[in-house]
C-alpha positions in Angstrom: 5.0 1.5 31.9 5.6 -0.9 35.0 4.4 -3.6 33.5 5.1 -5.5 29.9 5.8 -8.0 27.7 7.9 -8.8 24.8 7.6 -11.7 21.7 10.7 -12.1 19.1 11.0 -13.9 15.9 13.9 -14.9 14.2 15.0 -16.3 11.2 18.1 -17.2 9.4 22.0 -17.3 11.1 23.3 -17.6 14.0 24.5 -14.2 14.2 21.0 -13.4 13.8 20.6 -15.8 17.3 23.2 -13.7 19.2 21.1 -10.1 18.0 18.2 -11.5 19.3 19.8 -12.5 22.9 21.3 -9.1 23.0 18.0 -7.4 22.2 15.9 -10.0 24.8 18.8 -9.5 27.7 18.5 -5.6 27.2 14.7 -5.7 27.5 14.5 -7.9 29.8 16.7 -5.7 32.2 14.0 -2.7 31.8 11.0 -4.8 33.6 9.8 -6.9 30.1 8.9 -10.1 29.9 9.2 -12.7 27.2 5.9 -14.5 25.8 5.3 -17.2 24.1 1.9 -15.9 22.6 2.4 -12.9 20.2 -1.3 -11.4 20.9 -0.1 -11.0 24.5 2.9 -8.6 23.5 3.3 -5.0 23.7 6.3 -4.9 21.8 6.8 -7.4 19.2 10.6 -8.4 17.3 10.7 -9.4 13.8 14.4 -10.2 12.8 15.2 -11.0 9.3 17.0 -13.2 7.2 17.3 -12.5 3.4 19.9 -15.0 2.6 17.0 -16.1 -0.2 14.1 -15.5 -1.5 12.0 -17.7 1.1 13.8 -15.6 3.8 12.3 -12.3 2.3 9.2 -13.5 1.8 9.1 -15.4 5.5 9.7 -11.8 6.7 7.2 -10.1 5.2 4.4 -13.0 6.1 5.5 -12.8 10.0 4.9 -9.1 9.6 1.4 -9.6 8.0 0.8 -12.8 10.4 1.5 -10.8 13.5 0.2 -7.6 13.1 -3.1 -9.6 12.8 -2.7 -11.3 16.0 -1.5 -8.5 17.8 -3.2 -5.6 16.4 -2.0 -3.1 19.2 1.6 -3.8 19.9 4.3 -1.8 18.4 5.6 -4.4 15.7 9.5 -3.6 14.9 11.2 -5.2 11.7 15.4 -5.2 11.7 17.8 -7.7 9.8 18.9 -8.4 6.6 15.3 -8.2 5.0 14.8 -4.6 6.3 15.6 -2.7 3.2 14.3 -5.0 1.3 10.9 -5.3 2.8 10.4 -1.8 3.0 10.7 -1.2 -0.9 8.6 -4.5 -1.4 6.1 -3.8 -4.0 2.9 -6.2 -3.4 1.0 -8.0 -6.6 -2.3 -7.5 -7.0 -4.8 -8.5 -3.7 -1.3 -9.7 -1.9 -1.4 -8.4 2.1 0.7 -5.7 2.8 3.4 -6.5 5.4 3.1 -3.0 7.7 5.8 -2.6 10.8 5.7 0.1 12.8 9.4 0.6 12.8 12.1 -0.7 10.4 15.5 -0.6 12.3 18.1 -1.8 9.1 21.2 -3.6 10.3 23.9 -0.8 11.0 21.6 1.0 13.6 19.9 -2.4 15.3 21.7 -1.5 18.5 19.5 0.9 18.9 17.2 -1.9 20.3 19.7 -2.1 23.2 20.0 1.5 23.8 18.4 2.3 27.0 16.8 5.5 25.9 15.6 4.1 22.9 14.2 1.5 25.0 12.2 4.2 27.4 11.0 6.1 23.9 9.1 2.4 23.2 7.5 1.8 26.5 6.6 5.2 26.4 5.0 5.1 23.0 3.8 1.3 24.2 2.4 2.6 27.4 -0.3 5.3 25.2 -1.3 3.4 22.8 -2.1 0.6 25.7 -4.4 3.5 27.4 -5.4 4.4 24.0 -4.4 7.7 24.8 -2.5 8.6 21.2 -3.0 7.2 17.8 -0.7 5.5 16.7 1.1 7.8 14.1 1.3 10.3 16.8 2.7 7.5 19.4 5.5 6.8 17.2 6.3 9.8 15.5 9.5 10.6 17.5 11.3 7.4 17.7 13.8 6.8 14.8 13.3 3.8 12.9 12.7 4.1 9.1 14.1 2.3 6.1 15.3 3.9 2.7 14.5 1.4 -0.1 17.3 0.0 -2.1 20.5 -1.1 -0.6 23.0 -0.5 2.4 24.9 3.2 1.6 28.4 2.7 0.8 31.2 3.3 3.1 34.3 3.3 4.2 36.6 0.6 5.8 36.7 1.9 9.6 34.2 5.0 9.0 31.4 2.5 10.6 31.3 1.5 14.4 30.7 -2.3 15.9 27.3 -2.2 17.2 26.9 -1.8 20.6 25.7 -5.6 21.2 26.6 -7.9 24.0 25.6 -11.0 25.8 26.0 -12.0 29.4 24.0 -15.2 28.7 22.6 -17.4 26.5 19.2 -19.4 26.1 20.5 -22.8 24.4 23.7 -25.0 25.5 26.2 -23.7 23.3 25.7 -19.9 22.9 27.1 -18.0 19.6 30.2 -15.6 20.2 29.8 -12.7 17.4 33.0 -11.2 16.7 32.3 -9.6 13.2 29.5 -8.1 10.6 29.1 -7.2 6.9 30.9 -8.6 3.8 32.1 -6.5 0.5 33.1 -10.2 -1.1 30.4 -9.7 -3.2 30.0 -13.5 -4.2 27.7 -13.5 -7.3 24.9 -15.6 -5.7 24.6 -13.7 -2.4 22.9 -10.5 -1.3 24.5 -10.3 1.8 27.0 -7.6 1.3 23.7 -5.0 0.2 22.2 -5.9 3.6 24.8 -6.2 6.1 27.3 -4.0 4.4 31.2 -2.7 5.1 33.3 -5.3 7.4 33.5 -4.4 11.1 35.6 -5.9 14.1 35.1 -6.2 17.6 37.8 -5.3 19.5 40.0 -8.3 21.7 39.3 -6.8 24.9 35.4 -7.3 24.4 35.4 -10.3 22.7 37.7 -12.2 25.6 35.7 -10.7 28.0 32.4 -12.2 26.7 33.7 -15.3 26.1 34.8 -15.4 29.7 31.2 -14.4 30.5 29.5 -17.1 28.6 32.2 -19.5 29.4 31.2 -19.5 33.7 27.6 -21.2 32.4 28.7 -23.0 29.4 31.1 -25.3 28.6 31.7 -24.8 24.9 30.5 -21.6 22.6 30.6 -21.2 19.0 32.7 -18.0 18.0 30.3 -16.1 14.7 30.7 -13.6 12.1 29.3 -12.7 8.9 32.8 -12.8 7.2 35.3 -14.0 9.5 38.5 -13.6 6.7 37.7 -9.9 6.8 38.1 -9.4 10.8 40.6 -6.7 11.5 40.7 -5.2 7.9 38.7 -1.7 9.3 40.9 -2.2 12.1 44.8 -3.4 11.3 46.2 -2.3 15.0 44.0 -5.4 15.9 45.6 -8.1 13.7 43.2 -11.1 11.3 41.3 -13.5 13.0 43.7 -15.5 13.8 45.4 -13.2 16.0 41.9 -12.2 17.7 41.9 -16.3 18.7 45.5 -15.9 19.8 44.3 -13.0 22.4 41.1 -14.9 23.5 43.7 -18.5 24.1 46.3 -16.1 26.0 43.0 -14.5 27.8 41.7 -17.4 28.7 43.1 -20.6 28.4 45.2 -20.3 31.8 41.7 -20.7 33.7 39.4 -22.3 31.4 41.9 -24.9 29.4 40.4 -28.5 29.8 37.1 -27.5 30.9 36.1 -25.3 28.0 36.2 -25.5 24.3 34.8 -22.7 21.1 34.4 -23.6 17.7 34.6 -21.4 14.5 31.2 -21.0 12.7 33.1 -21.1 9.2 35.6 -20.3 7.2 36.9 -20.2 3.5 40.0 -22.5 2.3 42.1 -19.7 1.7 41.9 -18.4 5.4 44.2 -21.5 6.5 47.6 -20.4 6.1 50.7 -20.6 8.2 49.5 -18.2 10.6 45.8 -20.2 11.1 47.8 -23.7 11.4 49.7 -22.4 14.0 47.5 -20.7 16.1 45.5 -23.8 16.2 47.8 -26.3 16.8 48.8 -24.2 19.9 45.1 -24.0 21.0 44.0 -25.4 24.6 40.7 -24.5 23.4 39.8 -24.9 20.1 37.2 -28.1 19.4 39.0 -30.7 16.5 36.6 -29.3 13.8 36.3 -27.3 11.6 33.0 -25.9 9.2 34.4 -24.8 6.0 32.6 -22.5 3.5 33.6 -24.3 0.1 30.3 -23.9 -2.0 31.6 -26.7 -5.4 34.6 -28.8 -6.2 34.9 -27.3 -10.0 36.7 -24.6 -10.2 34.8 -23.3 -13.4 31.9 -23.2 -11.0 34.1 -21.3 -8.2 35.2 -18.7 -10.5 31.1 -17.9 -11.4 30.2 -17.7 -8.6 32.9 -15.1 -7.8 34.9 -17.2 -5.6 38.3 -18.1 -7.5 40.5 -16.6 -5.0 40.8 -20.7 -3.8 40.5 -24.4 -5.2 39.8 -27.8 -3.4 43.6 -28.0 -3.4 43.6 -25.1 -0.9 42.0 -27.0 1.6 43.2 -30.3 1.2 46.7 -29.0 1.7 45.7 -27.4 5.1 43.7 -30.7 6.3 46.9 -32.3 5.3 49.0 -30.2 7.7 46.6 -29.9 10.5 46.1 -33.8 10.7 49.7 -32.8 11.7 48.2 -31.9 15.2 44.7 -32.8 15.3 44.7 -36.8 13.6 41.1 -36.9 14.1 39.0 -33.7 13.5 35.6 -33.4 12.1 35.6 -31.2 8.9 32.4 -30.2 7.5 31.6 -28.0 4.2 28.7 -25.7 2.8 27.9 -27.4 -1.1 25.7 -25.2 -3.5 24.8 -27.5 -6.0 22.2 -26.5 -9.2 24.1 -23.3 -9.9 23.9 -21.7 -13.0 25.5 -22.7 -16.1 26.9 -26.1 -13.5 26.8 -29.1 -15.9 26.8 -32.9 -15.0 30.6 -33.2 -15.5 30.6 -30.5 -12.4 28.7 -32.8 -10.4 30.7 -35.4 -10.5 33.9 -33.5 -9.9 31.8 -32.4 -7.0 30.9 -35.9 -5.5 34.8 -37.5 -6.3 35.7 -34.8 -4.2 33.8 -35.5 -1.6 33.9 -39.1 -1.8 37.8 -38.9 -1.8 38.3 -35.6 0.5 39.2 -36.3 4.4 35.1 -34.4 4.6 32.9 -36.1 7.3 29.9 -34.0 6.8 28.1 -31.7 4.7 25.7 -28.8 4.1 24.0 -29.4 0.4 21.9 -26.7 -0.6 20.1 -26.8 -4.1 21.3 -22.8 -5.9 18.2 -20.4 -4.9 18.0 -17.9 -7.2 18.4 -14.2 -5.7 16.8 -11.0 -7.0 19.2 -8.7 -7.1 22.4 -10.3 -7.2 24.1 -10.8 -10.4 23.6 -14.9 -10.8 19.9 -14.3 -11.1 20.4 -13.1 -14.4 22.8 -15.7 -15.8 22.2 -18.1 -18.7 22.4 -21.6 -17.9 19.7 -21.2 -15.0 18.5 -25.2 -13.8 15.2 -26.1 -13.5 13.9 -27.2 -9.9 13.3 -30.4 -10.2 16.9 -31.1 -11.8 18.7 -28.9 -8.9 17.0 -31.3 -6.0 18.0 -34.6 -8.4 21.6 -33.0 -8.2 21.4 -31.9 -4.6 20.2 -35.2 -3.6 22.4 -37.1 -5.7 25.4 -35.1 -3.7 23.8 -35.7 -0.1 23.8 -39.3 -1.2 27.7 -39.1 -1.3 28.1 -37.2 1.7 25.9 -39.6 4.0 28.2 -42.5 3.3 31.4 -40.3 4.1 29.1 -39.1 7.4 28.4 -42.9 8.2 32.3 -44.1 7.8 32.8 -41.2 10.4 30.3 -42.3 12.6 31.7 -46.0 12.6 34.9 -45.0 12.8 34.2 -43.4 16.2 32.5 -46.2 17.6 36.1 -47.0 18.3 36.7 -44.0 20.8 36.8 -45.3 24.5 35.1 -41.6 25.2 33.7 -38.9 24.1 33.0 -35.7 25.7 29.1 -34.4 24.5 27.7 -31.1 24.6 23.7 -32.8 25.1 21.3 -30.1 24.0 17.6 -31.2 24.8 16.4 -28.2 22.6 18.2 -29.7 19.2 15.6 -32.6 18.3 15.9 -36.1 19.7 15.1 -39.5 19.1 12.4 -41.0 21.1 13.5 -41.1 25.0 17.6 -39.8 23.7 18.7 -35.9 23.9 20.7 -34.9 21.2 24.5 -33.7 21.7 27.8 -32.9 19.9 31.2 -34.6 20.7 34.1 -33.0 20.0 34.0 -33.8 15.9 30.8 -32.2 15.7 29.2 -35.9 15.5 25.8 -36.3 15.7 25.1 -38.5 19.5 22.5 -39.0 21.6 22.3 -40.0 25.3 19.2 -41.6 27.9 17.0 -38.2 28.1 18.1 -36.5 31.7 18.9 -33.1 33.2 22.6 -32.8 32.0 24.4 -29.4 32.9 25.2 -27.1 30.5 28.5 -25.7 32.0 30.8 -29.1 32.0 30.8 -31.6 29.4 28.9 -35.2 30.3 31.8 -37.9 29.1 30.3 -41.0 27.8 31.1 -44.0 25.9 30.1 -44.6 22.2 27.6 -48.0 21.9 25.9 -48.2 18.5 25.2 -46.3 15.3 21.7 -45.3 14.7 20.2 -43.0 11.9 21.1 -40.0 12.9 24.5 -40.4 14.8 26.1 -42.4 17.6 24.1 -43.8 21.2 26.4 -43.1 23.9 26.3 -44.5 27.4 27.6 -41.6 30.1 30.2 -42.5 32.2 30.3 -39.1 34.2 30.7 -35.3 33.7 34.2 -34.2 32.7 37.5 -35.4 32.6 41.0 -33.5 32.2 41.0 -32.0 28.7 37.4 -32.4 27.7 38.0 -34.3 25.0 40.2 -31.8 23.4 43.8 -33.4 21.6 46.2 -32.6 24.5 48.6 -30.2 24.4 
């Protein structure tokens, strides 16, 4: 098959993001091309999120939506939904979401696999000359889901997939380093999806980040649970140590021009060792994203997270302001959860309101099937999670807004712009080194240095900058 063309869809993390680019970089190297019309596609990419319910259920409607529009490509489902959507039972007259192939997470780098690749275009290439059905087309390639969840197994019994990236579609690429969670937090299904914890080793990760860091000047380093890097593999140290090996790597010819970022991380991951790997970093961006789900700790310890308190984390942001006196910190909120009561809420928002925070996530509790918080008493109605959630975003705007004024007073700024993220009318939208919304006059800026600019007003959605030029020594990062 000289000839064809490829269509993905993706839903749900960024780690999802970085599966994709490995999948489209693999197929693009064996003669595909990407398209942006699904009925033109020979092969066809669903990948999954099933974070919630909606995520399932957007899975199994792409299946049904594309399969319709492209009736004879070879329509592949992989992701967190896989499982799931394969033991999905439909109600009465509901369409039936068919893939030709379900690849579940622990095998999807199969999709990168160059003789799996050939088995597709093979199988692609006779059912384009019509020359097999399509049962008989597909009956050798391996790709089939067991219902139920992911088999158990043992730490370091399961290898990293074989994914990798040499480039990356948007401004500031993702950098995965691990997969799968056994936390087993009581809201989240992750852990039956993604399954046991595995590392990538130092070596590959530096090596990749060296790779993405020649086109881009700052990349966000990904996992599903980044407290559990190393565990299937101790020889290789926590996470902190794997950022240690990347600085030593890499910061002797990429300090000052460069900067990463952490996708997220729990309160209890910033001990001694964390605080001092990042205040020797030449690298790492002033922020930090931190997954802290409620202020109450009665809420924490249902939702199976009492292994840390608010306290955690403000005595960390205490010691790092140490090093970094200005650093955006951001948080993930549920709010709505089970059995939460208006006290909780309120703990909640004089947390914020108080807390050294300058942004938030807020996400109203979605209730899971099959995670053990779907069946606890005290479930919220709708319409009195969104009152809560909005209630909390209220709070968290006016801490976003202080931040926002407060940086008006920064001489510069060095922005990440990224056309792709949503703009204002005639302004790109960007990222300064606090992770602060900011938008500059719409132009081609380069994706591989950072454009320095000056901060001019506040608007609704961040900071308008003025650019000044395109880098300057340190790239905004506190020196060193």
């Amino acid at each position: 098959m000289h000839s064809w063309h490829f269509f993905c869809d993706t839903f749900g993390c960024k780690v999802n993001q970085y599966e994709t680019e490995s999948v489209r970089e693999a197929w693009t190297a064996r003669g595909g091309s990407e398209c942006s019309d699904p009925s033109g596609a020979d092969i066809i990419l669903v990948n999954s999120c099933a974070i919630t319910s909606r995520g399932e259920r957007d899975a199994r409607n792409a299946l049904v939506r594309l399969r319709r529009e492209a009736p004879e490509a070879i329509l592949i489902l992989t992701g967190c939904a896989a499982r799931l959507v394969a033991s999905f039972v439909p109600r009465k007259h509901a369409p039936v979401p068919s893939a030709d192939l379900i690849i579940v997470p622990e095998h999807k780098d199969l999709l990168t696999d160059p003789d799996y690749i050939g088995k597709l275009l093979d199988a692609a290439g006779r059912l384009r000359g019509k020359q097999e059905s399509r049962n008989d087309a597909l009956r050798e390639i391996e790709g089939s889901a067991l219902p139920g969840p992911m088999p158990r197994t043992s730490p370091g019994t399961r290898a990293y997939p074989k994914l990798e990236i040499r480039g990356y579609r948007r401004v500031r690429p993702v950098l995965k380093v691990e997969d799968g969670c056994t936390h087993r937090c009581t809201y989240c299904i992750v852990p039956q999806t993604r399954g046991m914890y595995v590392s990538r080793s130092p070596e590959e990760t530096s090596a990749e980040a060296d790779r993405l860091f020649r086109d881009h000047a700052e990349i966000m380093i990904s996992g599903i649970n980044l407290g559990q890097y190393g565990r299937d593999r101790p020889e290789w140290g926590t996470f902190w140590d794997l950022l240690a090996h990347i600085e030593k790597e890499l910061a002797p010819s990429w300090a000052g021009r460069r900067r990463f970022r952490i996708s997220s991380l729990e309160p209890s991951q910033l001990k001694d060792r964390a605080l001092s790997v990042l205040a020797a970093s030449r690298l790492a961006a002033p922020h930090l994203h931190i997954s802290l789900q409620h202020a109450s700790q009665r809420i924490l310890r249902r939702m199976g997270r009492r292994h840390y308190s608010v306290d955690t984390l403000l005595r960390a942001v205490e010691k790092i302001h140490g090093f970094w006196p200005v650093m955006g910190l951001g948080c993930d909120i549920i709010v709505g959860f089970p059995g939460e009561e208006e006290r909780d809420v309120e703990e909640l928002c004089r947390f914020l309101q108080d807390s050294p925070m300058t942004y938030a996530h807020v996400f109203p509790y979605s209730r899971r099937p099959g995670t053990p918080a779907a069946s606890f008493p005290g479930q919220i109605p709708r319409a009195e999670k969104l009152a809560r959630a909005a209630a909390v975003r209220g709070v968290v705007a006016e801490k976003a807004r202080a931040f926002w004024e407060s940086q008006l007073e920064r001489g510069v700024m060095a922005i990440i712009p990224d056309a792709e993220a949503g703009s204002l009318p005639g302004l790109v939208h960007g990222v300064n080194e606090f992770y602060v919304p900011c938008f500059l006059p719409a132009a081609d800026y380069p994706r591989d240095r950072f454009t320095m600019a000056r901060p001019v007003r506040l608007c609704a959605k961040g900071i308008v900058c003025e650019p000044l030029g395109e880098t300057q020594p340190g790239g905004g990062l506190p020196p060193r």
